[in-house]
C-alpha positions in Angstrom: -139.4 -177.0 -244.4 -140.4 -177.8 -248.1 -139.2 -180.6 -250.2 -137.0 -178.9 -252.7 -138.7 -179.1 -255.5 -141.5 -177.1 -254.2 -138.9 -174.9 -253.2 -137.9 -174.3 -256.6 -141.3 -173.6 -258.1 -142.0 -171.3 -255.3 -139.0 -169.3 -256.3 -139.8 -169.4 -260.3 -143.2 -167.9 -259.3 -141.5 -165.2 -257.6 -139.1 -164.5 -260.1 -141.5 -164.6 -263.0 -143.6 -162.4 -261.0 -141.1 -159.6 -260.7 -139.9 -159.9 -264.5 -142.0 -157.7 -267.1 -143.9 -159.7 -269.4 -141.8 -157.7 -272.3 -138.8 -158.9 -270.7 -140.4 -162.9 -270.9 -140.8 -162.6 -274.5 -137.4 -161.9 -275.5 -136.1 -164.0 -273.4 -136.3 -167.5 -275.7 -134.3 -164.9 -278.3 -131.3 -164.3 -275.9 -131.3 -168.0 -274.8 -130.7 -168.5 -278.8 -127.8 -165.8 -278.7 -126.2 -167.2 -275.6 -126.3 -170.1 -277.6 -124.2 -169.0 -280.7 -122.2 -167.3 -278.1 -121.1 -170.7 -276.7 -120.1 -171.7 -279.9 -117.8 -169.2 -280.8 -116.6 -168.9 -277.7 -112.7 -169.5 -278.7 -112.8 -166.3 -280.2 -113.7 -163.9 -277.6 -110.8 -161.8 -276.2 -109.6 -162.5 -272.8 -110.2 -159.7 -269.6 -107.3 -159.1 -268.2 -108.1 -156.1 -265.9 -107.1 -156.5 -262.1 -110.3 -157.2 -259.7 -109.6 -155.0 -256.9 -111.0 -156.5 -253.4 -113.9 -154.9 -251.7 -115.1 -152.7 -254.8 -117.8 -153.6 -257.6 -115.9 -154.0 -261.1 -118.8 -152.6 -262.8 -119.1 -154.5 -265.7 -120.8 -154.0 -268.4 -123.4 -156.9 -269.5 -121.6 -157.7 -272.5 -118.0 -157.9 -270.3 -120.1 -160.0 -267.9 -120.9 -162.7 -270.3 -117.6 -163.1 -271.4 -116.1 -163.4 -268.4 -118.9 -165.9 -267.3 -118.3 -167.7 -270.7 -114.6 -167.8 -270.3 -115.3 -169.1 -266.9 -112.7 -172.3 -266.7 -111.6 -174.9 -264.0 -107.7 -174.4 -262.8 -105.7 -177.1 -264.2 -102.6 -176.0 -262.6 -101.6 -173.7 -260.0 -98.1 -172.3 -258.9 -97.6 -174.4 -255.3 -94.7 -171.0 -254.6 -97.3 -168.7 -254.6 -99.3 -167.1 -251.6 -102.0 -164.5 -250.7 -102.0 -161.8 -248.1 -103.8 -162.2 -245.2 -106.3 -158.9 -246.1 -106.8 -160.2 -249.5 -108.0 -163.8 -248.1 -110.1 -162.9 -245.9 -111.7 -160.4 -248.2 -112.4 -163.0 -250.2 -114.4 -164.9 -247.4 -116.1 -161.1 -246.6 -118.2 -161.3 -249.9 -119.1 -164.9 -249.8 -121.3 -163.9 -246.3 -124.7 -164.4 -246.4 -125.7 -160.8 -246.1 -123.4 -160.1 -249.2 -125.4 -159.9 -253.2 -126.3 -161.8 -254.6 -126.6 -164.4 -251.3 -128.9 -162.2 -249.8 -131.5 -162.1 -252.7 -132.0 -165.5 -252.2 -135.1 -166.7 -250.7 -134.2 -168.4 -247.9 -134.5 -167.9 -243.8 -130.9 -168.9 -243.6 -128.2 -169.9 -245.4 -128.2 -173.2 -247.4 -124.6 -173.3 -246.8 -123.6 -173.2 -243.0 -119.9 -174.2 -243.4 -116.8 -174.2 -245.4 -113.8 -175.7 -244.4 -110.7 -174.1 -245.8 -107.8 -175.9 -245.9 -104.7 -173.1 -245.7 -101.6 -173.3 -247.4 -99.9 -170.1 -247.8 -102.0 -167.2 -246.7 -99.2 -165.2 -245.2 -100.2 -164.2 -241.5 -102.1 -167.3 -240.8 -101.1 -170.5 -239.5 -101.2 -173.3 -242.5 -103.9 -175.6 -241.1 -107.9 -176.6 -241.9 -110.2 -173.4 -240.4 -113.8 -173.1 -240.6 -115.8 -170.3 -242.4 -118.8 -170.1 -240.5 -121.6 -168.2 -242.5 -124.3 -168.5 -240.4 -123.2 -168.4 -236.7 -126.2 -169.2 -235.2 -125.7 -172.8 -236.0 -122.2 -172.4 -234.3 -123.7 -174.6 -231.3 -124.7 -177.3 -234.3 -122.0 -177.1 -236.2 -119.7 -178.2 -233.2 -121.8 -181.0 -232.0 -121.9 -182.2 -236.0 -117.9 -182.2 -235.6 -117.7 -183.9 -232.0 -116.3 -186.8 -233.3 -112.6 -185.4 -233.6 -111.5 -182.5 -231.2 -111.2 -179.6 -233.3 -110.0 -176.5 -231.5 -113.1 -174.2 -232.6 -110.2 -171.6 -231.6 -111.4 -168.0 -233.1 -109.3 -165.7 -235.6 -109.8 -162.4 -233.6 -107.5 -160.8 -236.2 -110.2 -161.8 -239.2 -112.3 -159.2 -237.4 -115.7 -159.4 -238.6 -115.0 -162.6 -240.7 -116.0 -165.7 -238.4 -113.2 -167.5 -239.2 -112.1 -170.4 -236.3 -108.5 -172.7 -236.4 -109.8 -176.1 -236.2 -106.6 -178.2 -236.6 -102.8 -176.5 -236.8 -100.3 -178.1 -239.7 -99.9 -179.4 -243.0 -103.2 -180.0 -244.6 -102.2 -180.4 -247.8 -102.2 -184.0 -248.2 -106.3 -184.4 -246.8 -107.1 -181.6 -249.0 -105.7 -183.4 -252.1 -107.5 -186.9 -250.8 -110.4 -185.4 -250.5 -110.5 -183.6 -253.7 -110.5 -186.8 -255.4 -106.6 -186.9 -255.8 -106.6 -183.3 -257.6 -103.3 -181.6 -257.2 -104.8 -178.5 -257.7 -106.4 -179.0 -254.2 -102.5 -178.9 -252.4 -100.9 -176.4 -255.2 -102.6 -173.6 -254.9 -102.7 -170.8 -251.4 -105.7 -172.7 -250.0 -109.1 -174.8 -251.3 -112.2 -175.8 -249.2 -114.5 -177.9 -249.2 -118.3 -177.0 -248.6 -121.5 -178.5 -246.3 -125.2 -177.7 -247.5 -128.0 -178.3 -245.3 -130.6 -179.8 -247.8 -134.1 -178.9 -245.9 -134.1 -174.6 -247.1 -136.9 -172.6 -245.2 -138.1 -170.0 -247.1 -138.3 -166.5 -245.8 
């Protein structure tokens, strides 16, 4: 494994490799335009369109950097609401590994092994803290990294392909909001998680 920093400059060699010198040279002009974009940022029109699970939206550039420049935190959520269970789990589908933009990234494996969800109202699923495993061939690891408290490790067969496992059945909304720093937001809304990074990345 290489320190991280190496890492990085490995990876701005590759990608300055694979850029087109034309494409180098205008690139201090668009950083200026993002710029000026920032700034009148207030302005820009909000996208409203529904994003439909499991297909592309095939945005344009320019409705790309809006949305990425309208990106915002959630403040407030509605604690009535909830998600289907296909909808949920579709989300966890394109956060996989093997998914773009993941897998352009050069790594052997994933940086992130594990997120642990912490359900609320995801109708067809027991409310409780599961485990998204991304890279399943640190199962074995991940376990013995949790063996001080005995999760279940009990598999969602009807995820399907997702590997999704129950670790703890019940109300988790009180250790998601204290450990989200006290943030409503982390007990209000259908579900949050929280994410664990392995910090030594082998490259491909």
């Amino acid at each position: 494994a290489r320190p991280l920093e190496t890492t990085a400059s490995i990876w701005r060699q590759k990608v300055a490799a694979a850029v087109p010198a034309t494409a180098r040279t205008v690139a201090p002009a668009a950083a200026a335009r993002a710029r000026d974009t920032l700034q009148t940022e207030a302005n820009l029109p909000v996208m409203t369109s529904p994003i439909f699970f499991g297909m592309l939206p095939g945005w344009t550039s320019a409705e790309l950097q809006r949305l990425i420049l309208q990106r915002r935190s959630c403040h407030e959520l509605n604690p009535n609401a909830s998600i289907s269970l296909p909808d949920f789990l579709e989300t966890l589908r394109v956060a996989m590994p093997s998914v773009a933009p993941f897998g352009m990234l050069p790594y052997s494996r994933p940086l992130v092994p594990l997120a642990v969800f912490f359900v609320h109202r995801v109708q067809g699923l027991t409310p409780g803290l599961y485990a998204f495993v991304r890279d399943e061939t640190r199962l074995h690891w991940l376990r013995g990294a949790c063996a001080g408290r005995p999760y279940l490790w009990q598999r969602v067969f009807k995820a399907g392909n997702v590997p999704l496992f129950l670790l703890e059945a019940g109300d988790a909304s009180d250790l998601a909001y204290r450990s989200s720093s006290q943030q409503e937001v982390a007990r209000s809304g259908v579900a949050s998680c929280a994410v664990f990074m392995e910090y030594q990345p082998l490259l491909c």
